[in-house]
Structures are given as C-alpha cells and as structure tokens.
C-alpha positions as CSV (number, residue, x, y, z in Angstrom):
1,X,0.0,0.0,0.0
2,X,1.4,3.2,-1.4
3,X,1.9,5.8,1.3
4,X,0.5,9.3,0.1
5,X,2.1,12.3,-0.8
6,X,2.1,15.5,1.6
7,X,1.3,19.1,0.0
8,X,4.9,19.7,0.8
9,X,5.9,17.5,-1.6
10,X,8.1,18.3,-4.6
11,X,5.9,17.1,-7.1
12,X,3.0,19.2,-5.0
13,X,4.6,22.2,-5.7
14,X,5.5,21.5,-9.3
15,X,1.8,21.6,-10.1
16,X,0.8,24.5,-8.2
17,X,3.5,26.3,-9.8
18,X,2.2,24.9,-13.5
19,X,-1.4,26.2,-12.3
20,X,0.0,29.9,-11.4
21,X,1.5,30.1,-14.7
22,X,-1.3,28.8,-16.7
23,X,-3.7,31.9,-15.2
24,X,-1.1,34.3,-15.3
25,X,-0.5,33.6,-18.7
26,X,-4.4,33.6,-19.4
27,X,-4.8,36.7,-17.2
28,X,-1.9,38.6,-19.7
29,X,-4.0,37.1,-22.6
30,X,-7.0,38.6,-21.5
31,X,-5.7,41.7,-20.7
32,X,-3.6,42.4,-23.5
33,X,-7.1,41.9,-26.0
34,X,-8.7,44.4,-23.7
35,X,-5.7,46.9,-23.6
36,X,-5.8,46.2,-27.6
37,X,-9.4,47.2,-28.1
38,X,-9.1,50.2,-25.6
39,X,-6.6,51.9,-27.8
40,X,-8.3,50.4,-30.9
41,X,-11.2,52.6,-29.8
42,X,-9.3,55.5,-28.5
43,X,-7.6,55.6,-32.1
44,X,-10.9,55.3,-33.8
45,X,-12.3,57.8,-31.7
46,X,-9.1,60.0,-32.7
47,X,-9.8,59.9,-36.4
48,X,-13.8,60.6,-35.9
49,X,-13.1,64.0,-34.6
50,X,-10.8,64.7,-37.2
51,X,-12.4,63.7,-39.9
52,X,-15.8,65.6,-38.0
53,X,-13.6,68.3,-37.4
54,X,-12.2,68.6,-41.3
55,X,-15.9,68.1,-42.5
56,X,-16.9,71.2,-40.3
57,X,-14.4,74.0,-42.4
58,X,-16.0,73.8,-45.6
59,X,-14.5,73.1,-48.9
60,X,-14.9,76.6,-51.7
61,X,-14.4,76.8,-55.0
62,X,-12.4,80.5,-56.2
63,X,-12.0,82.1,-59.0
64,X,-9.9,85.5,-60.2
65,X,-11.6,88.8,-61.0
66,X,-10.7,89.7,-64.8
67,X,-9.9,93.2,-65.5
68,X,-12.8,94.3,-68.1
69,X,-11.8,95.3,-71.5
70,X,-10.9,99.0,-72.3
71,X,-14.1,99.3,-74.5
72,X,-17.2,97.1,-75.9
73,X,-19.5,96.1,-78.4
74,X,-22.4,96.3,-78.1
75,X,-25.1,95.7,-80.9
76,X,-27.7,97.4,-81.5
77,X,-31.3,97.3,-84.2
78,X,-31.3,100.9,-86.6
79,X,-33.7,101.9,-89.3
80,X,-31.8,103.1,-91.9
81,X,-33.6,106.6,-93.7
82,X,-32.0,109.2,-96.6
83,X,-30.5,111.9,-95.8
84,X,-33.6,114.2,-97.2
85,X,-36.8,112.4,-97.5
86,X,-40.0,114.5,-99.3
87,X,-43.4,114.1,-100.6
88,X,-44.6,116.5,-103.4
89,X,-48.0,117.8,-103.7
90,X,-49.3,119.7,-106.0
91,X,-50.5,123.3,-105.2
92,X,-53.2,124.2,-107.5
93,X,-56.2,122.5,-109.1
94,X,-56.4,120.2,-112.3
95,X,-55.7,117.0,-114.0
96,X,-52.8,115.8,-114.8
97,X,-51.7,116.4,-118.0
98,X,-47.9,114.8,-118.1
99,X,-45.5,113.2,-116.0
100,X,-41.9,112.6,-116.8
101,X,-40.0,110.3,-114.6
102,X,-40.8,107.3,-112.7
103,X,-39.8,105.3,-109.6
104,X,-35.5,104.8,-109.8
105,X,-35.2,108.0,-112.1
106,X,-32.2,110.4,-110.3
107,X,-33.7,114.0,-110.8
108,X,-31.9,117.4,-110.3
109,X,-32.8,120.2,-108.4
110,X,-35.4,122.1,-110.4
111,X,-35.7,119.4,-113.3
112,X,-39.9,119.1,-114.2
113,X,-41.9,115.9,-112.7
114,X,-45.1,116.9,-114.2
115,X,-47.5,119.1,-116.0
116,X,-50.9,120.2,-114.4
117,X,-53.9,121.2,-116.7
118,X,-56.2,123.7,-114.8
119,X,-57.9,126.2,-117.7
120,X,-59.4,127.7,-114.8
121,X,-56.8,129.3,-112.8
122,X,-55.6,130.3,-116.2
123,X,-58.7,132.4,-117.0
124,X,-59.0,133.6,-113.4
125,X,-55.1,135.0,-114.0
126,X,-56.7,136.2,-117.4
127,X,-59.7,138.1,-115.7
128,X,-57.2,139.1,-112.7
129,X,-54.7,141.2,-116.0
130,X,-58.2,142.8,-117.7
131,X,-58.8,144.1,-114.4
132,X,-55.4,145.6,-113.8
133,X,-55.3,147.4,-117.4
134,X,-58.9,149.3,-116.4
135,X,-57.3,150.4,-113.0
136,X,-54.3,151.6,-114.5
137,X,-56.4,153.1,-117.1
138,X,-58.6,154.5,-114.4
139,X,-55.2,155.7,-112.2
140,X,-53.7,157.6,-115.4
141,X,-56.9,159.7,-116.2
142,X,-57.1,160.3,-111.7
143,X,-53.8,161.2,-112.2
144,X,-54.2,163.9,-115.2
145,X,-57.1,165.5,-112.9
146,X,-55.3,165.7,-109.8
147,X,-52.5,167.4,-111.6
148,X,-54.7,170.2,-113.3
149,X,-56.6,170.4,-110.6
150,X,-53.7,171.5,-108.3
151,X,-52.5,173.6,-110.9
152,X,-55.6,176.0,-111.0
153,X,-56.1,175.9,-107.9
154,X,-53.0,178.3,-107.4
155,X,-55.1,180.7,-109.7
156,X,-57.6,180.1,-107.6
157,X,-59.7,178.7,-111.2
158,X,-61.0,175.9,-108.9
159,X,-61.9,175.2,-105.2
160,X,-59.7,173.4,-102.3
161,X,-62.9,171.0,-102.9
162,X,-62.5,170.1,-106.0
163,X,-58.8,169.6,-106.0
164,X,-59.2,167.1,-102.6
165,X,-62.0,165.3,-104.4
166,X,-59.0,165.1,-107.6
167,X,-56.5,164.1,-104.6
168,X,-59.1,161.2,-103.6
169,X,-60.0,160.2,-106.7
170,X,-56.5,159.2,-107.5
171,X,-55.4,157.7,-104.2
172,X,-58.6,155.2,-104.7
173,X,-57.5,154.3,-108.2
174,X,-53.9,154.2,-107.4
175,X,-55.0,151.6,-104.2
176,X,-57.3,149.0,-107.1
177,X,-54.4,149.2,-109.1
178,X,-52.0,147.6,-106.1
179,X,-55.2,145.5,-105.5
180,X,-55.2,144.2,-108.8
181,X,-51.5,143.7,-109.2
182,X,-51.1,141.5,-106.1
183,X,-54.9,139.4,-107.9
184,X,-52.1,139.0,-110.8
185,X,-48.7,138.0,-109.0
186,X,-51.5,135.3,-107.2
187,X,-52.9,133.8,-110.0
188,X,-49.6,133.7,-111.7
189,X,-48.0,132.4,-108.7
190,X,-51.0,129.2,-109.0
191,X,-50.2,129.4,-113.2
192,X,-46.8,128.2,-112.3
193,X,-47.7,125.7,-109.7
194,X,-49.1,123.5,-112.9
195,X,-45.4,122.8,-113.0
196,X,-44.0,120.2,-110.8
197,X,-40.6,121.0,-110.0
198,X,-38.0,118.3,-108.2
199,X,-37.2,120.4,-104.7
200,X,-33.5,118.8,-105.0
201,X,-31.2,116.2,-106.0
202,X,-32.1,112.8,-105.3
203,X,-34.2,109.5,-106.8
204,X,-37.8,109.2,-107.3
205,X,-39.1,106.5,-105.2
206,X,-43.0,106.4,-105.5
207,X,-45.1,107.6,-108.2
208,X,-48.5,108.0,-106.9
209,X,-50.1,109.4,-109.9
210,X,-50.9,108.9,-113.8
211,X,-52.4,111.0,-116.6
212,X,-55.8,112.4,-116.1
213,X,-55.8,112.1,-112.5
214,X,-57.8,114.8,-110.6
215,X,-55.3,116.6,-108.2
216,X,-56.6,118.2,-105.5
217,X,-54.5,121.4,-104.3
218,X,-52.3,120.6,-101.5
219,X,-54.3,124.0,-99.5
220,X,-57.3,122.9,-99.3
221,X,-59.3,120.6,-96.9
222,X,-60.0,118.2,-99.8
223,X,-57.7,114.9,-99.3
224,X,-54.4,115.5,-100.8
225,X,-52.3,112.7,-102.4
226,X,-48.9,113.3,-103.2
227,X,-47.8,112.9,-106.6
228,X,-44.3,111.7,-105.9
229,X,-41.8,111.1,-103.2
230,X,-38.2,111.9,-103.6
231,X,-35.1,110.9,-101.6
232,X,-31.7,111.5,-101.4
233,X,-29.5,109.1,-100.7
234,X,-26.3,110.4,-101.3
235,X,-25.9,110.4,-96.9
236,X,-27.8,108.1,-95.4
237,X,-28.9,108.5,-91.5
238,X,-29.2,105.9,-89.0
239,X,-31.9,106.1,-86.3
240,X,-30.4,103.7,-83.4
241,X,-32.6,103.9,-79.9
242,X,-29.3,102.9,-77.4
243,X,-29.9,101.4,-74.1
244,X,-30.3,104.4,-71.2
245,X,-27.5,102.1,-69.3
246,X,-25.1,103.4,-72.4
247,X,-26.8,107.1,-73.1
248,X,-23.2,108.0,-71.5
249,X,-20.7,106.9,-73.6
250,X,-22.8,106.8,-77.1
251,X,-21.6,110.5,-78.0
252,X,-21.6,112.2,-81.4
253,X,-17.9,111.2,-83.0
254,X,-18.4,107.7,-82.2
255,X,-17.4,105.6,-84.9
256,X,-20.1,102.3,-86.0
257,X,-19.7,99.5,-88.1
258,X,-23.0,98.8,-90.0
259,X,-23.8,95.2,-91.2
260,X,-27.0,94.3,-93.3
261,X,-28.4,91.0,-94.4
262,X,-28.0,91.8,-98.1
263,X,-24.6,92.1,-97.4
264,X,-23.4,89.0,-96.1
265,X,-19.6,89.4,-94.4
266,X,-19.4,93.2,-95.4
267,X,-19.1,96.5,-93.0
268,X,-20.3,99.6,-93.6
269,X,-18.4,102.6,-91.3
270,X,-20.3,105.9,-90.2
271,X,-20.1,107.9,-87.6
272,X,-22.8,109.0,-84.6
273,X,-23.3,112.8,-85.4
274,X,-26.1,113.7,-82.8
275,X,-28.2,112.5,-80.0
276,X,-32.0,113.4,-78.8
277,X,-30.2,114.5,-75.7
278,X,-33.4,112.8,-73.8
279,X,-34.1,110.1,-72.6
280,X,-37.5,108.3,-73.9
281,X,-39.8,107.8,-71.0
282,X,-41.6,104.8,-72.9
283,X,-38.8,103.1,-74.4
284,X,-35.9,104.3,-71.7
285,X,-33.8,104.7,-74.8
286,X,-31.1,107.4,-76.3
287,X,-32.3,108.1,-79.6
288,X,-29.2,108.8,-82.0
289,X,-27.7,109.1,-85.5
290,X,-25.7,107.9,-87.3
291,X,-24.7,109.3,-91.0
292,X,-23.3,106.9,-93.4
293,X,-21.7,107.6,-96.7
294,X,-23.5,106.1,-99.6
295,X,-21.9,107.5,-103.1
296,X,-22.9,104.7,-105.1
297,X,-26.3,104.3,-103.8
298,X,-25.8,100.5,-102.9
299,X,-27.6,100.8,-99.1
300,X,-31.2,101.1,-99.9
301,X,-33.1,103.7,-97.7
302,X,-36.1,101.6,-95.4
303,X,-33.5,98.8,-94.9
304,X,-32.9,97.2,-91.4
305,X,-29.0,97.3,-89.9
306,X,-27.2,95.9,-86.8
307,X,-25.1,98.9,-85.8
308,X,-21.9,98.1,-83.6
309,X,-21.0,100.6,-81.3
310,X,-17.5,99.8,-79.3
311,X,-18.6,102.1,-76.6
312,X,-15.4,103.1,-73.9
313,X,-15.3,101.4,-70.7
314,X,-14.0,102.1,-67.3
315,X,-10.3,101.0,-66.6
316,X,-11.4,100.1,-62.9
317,X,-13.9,97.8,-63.4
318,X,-13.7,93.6,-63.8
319,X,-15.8,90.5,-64.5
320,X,-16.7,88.1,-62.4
321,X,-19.4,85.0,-62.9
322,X,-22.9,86.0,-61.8
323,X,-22.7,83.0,-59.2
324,X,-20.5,84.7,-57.1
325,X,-22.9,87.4,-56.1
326,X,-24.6,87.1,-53.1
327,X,-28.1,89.6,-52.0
328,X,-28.1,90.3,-48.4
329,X,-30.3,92.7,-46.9
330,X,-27.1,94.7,-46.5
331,X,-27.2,95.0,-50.2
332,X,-25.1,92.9,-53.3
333,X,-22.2,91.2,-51.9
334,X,-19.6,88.8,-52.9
335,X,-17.0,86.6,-50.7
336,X,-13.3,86.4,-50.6
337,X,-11.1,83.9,-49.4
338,X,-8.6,86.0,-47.5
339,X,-5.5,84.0,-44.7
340,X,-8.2,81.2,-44.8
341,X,-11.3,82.8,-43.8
342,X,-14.1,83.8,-45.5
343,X,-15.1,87.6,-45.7
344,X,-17.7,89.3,-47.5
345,X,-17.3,92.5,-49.7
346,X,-19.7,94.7,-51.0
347,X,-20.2,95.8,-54.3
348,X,-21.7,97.5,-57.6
349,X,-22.8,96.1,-60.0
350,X,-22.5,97.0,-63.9
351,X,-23.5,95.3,-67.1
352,X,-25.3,92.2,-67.1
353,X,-23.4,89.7,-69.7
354,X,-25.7,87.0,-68.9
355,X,-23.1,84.2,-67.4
356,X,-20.8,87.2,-65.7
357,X,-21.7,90.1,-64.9
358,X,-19.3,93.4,-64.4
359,X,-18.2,94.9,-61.2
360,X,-17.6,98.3,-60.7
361,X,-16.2,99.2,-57.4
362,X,-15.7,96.6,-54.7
363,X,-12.7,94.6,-55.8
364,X,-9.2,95.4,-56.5
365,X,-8.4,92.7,-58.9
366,X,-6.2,90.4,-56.1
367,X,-8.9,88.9,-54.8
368,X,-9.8,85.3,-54.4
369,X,-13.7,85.3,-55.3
370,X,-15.8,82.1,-53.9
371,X,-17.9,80.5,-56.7
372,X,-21.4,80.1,-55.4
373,X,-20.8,80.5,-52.0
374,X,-23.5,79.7,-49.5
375,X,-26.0,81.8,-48.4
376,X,-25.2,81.0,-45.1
377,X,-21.7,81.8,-45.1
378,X,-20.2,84.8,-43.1
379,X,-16.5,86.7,-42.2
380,X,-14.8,85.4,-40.3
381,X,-15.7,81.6,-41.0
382,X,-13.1,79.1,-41.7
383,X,-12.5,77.8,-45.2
384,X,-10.3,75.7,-47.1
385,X,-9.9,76.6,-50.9
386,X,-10.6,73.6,-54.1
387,X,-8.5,73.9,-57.0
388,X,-9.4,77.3,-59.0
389,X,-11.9,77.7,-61.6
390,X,-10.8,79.3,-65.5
391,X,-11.5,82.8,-65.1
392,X,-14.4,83.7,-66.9
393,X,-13.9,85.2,-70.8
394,X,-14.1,89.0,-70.6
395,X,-17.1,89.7,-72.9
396,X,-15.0,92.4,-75.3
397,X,-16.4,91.3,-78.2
398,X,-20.0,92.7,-77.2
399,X,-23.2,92.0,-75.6
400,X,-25.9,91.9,-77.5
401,X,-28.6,94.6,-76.4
C-alpha cells in the first residue's frame, strides 16, 4: 500500500507552480485583448473628430476677378432713312396732263416731274390782268385831274374842294391798281404751280399718280395725295434707340460698323453725329444718329442694320461669374477667401453679360472670389480653398442689347 504524498511534496509544488503560470498567462491574454481594443477605440475615436472636425471647415471653390476690357461692343437694331426724304403735292387745281420720270429715275434740283392742266386758274389769272389794265387806265386819267386840278387851284380857277375830291379820286384808283396787281402776281403764282418742279437732287421713289388724274391742291381741306416722293441718298442717317444704361458713352464722334443682311460678311463705317439728348420715358432709350456715306447708292433707304458701337469702358472695373454674387439685406455682396477665412465684400454692379456680370467698385483685382458661395456663409468663417476655376472670358467682343 502506497503511502501518500504530503502538500509539501516536490511534485505538489511542481503543479501548483504549473497552475500559477497557466492563469497568469491567461490573465496577460486577457488583458492584452482588452488593452488592444481600448486603444483600438481611443484611435478610432481620434480619427472621428478629425475627420468631424475637417468636415466642419468647408471646402470653396475660387476664382480671379478679370480686369474688363478698355471698351465694348455692343449691338444694337437701326432703321436706316436718306439723308432728305420729301413728298410732293401739287398746289393748284387740275388733271394731270404729263409726267416725266418714274420710280428709280435720279432728278436734279429744279428738273420738271409733271405738267398740271387747270384752264381755270388760267382764266382767273386772265380776268385778274383785264382788271389791272382798267385800273391803270382808271389811275392815269385820276392822275391827269389831280395834276390840273392842283395847278388851277394856285389861280384860284378851282376850289380846295375840287382839288381834294382830284387828290381822292387818284389815291382810290392808285390803291385797285395795287389790289389788282397782287390778284395778278397770285394767280400767276398758281399758273406756275401747274409745274411740278424736283425740290433737289435725289431719286424718285414712289409715283402715286398717272395721266388724267384729278389733283386736288395741297391748301385745301380736300384729301391730298402726293404725286411723288423723292429721296436722297447720297448720306444716309441711321436712327439707333441705345440702351439708357449706355446714353453715357454713345456721344456724337463715335465711330459704328454697320452690317446688313443683303450684305453678307461686309461693314459699312459711319459715324454717330447727334443724340436726342433725352431720354425716352416709354422706351428708356437714347435716340441717336448715325450718318453713313453712300456715293454709289448701294444701301437702300427703309433697310434694317445691326449697328456696332464699341462704346469706352471704365479702366477700374472687372468681371466676375454672376454665381458669385450674393443679395443680403445689407445690399449685393460677394466673398473672398482672405489667410483662410471667409469675408464678405460689398459691391456695384455693372452690365449684365448674362453668365458674368461686371463689377464696378468693390474689388481690386487680387482677390480670391468664392464661386457660389452659400447663403449661409459669413466673415470670419473658416475655409479651405478647391482647385481654381478658369476665369471667366471678358465679354469684349460685345453683348448683344
């Protein structure tokens, strides 16, 4: 019979020894996954705020204010109208007896149109000459009395009556025969209206009128037709209504280009000569002119034109796209990225291009300009700037009005 071992045996202590180890070494294991997921979450943690905290400073998008272009283009409708424009009428009674040119014909000054028949006002001038040879007969045999009257009466053969009744006699005479001179130059004056005369050089451009036609004097309350219209279109002028937002720098001098639809890929230069020097209260429009040179006649008077104006700009003004513009109650503001921050400028606004729009005070040019910005943004915030934008095209070539 085997005799039993006492706890203070050796091979005792050999397994309590082999016992400690075992929960030591589970004890590390179990701590070491704990320690592990501690800083596992302490890390994680870590990155959350940073990431929380990078999300928090938002991310713009800039772009650089482009200095605007010394001058412009702008394009505008015009009605293009000769130089001198008339309708002739007719100023005495009749039927027309002859005309001799017709629409196209060039005419000179005085050259004859047309031939009037009116027998009338020729017998009327008739009548009108009878009756100025009786008064002048009438005045010569007042004016024999009067003188022997105021002969005898310085022999006292007569009376101071008779010689004023001689005196009265004449003066009344002497006044029909005036009378009926002035009844002559008038009739002859209507005599030679049965002439149509061109009023000056230029081309017929509307007969209204044949032979035997009943013209009605241009006088009276009966309605008138012209018999022809005449132009000249040696000078052309060019009625342009400009924008009230340009009335400023459209001044006579200008120089415009002129391009017409008959005349594909050709320009036609004239020059701005005047201005209504008002504004139109319907239209809010400059109404101006411009004279173009037209010796061969090739522009047709009545034709439609786009007119170009490159109208001066100012030399401290830029462009910038219209997203950039934020309305505050404050007024029109845009923001700058400036050391990081965000900070909002105000500004003035100029011409509208559509896609940009100018600025005319408010920015120096430097400036980094956030590209729709939020409307919640304010100085002082934290931002951190995308890669830049292309600067918007500087609309030199014109805007179309």
């Amino acid at each position: 019979m085997q005799e039993a071992q006492s706890p203070s045996s050796p091979t005792t202590q050999r397994r309590s020894r082999r016992g400690w180890l075992i929960g030591g070494a589970i004890f590390l294991v179990f701590a070491g996954v704990l320690i592990s997921g501690i800083l596992e979450r302490i890390h994680t943690n870590a990155s959350l705020r940073t990431e929380t905290a990078d999300l928090a400073v938002p991310t713009v998008s800039v772009v650089a204010p482009k200095r605007a272009a010394p001058s412009q283009e702008i394009v505008l409708p015009g009605n293009v109208q000769p130089f001198i424009t008339s309708p002739v009428f007719a100023r005495t009674n009749g039927y027309l007896e002859h005309w001799y040119f017709d629409i196209g014909a060039h005419v000179k000054k005085g050259q004859l149109l047309a031939v009037i028949a009116s027998p009338e006002v020729d017998q009327q001038l008739q009548q009108a000459q009878s009756n100025l040879l009786t008064a002048a007969a009438n005045l010569e045999l007042a004016t024999i009395t009067k003188t022997r009257y105021e002969g005898l009466k310085k022999t006292n053969a007569v009376s101071q009556q008779d010689v004023d009744n001689a005196v009265g006699t004449y003066n009344a005479n002497k006044a029909i025969v005036e009378a009926d001179q002035a009844a002559v130059r008038q009739y002859s004056a209507l005599v030679s209206f049965e002439k149509v005369y061109a009023p000056f050089d230029g081309v017929i451009t509307a007969r209204n009128t044949d032979i035997g036609d009943l013209i009605n004097s241009g006088s009276n309350a009966v309605v008138k037709t012209d018999l022809f219209h005449i132009a000249q279109p040696g000078v052309l002028r060019v009625y342009v209504n400009v924008p009230e937002e340009f009335s400023q720098q459209t001044t006579p001098g200008l120089t415009a280009e002129l391009q017409l639809a008959e005349f594909p890929g050709r320009t036609f230069t004239g020059k701005l000569v005047r201005t209504a020097e008002a504004i139109n209260y319907t239209t809010r429009t400059l109404l101006v002119e411009v004279d173009v040179n037209n010796p061969s006649g090739q522009l047709l008077s009545g034709a439609y034109a786009e007119v170009h104006f490159k109208v001066p700009g100012q030399a401290s003004t830029y462009i910038v796209p219209v997203d950039t513009l934020l309305f505050r109650k404050e007024g029109l503001n845009v923001a700058i990225v400036e050391n990081g921050k965000a900070k909002l400028v105000p500004v003035v606004a100029g011409h509208d291009f559509g896609t940009s729009i100018e600025i005319v005070s408010g920015l120096k040019g430097n400036e980094s300009v956030i590209s729709s910005p939020p409307d919640s943004i304010l100085t002082g915030e934290t931002v951190q700037t995308a890669a830049p934008q292309a600067t918007p095209p500087t609309p030199a070539a014109g805007a179309k009005k």
